[in-house]
DRENMIMI-306642 format. One record per residue (C-alpha): residue number from 1; x, y, z. Coordinates in steps of 0.001 Angstrom, whole numbers. Layout:
N
num, xx, yy, zz
NUM, X, Y, Z
...
***
This chain:
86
num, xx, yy, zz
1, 0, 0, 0
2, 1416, 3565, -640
3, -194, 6691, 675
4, -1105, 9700, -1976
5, -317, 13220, 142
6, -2083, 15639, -1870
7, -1994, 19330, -1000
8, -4533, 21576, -1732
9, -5229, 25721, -2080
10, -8192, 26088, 221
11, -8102, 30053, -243
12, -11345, 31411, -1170
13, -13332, 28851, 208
14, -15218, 27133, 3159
15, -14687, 24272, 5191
16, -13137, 21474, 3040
17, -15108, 23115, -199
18, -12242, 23281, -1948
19, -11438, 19222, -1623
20, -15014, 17944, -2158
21, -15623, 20556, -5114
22, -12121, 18861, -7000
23, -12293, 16146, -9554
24, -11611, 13079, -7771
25, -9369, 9914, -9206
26, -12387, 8068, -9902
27, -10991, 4386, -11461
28, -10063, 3281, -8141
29, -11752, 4178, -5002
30, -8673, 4589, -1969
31, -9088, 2375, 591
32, -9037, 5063, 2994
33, -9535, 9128, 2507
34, -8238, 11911, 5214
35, -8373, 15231, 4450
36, -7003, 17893, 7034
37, -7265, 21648, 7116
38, -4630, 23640, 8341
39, -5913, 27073, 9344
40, -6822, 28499, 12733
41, -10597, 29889, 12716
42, -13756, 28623, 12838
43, -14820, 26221, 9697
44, -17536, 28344, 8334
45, -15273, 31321, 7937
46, -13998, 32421, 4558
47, -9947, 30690, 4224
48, -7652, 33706, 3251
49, -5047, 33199, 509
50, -2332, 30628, 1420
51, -3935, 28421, 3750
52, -4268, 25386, 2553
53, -5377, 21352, 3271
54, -3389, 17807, 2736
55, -5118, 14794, 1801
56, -4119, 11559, 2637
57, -5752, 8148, 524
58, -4254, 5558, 659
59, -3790, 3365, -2675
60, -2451, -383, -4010
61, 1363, 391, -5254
62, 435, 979, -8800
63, -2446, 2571, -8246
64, -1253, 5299, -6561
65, 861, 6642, -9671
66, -2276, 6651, -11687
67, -3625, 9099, -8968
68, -878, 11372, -8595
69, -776, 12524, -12149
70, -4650, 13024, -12122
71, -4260, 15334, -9009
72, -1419, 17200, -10177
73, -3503, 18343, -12962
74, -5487, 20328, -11505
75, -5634, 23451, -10434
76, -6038, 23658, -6762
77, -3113, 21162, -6057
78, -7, 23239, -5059
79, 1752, 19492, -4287
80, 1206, 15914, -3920
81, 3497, 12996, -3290
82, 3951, 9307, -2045
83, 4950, 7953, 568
84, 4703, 3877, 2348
85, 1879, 3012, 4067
86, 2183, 3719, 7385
***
C-alpha cells in the first residue's frame, strides 16, 4: 500500500469546499480518505489566501501513480506525493 499526500489551495473557500468541489481519481476508489485543514478559525469562515489542506488516501502500489498525475492536474493542487503506508 502507498499513501497519496495531496496538497490543496483552500483560499477562497469554506470548510473542506475546496477538496469535495475537485475532480476526484475516480478508477479506483482509496481504501481510505483523510483530508485535514490547516488554518486556525472557525470552519464556516472564509480561508484567506495561502492556507491550505493535505489529503491523505491511501492506494495499491500501482495505483497510486495513476492518482498522482490526475491530481497534479489540476488546479487547486499546489503538491502531492507518495509515501509507504504507514
Amino acid at each position: 500500500m502507498k499513501i497519496l499526500r495531496v496538497k490543496v489551495d483552500i483560499g477562497g473557500t469554506r470548510g473542506d469546499q475546496a477538496w469535495t468541489g475537485m475532480a476526484h481519481f475516480e478508477e479506483v476508489e482509496p481504501q481510505e480518505a483523510v483530508f485535514r485543514l490547516f488554518c486556525g478559525h472557525a470552519p464556516d469562515q472564509t480561508h484567506p489566501p495561502g492556507e491550505w489542506g493535505e489529503a491523505s488516501l491511501k492506494f495499491e502500489d500501482f495505483i497510486a501513480e495513476y492518482a498522482i498525475a490526475h491530481y497534479l492536474k489540476q488546479d487547486r493542487v499546489l503538491d502531492a506525493n507518495i509515501d509507504a503506508a504507514e
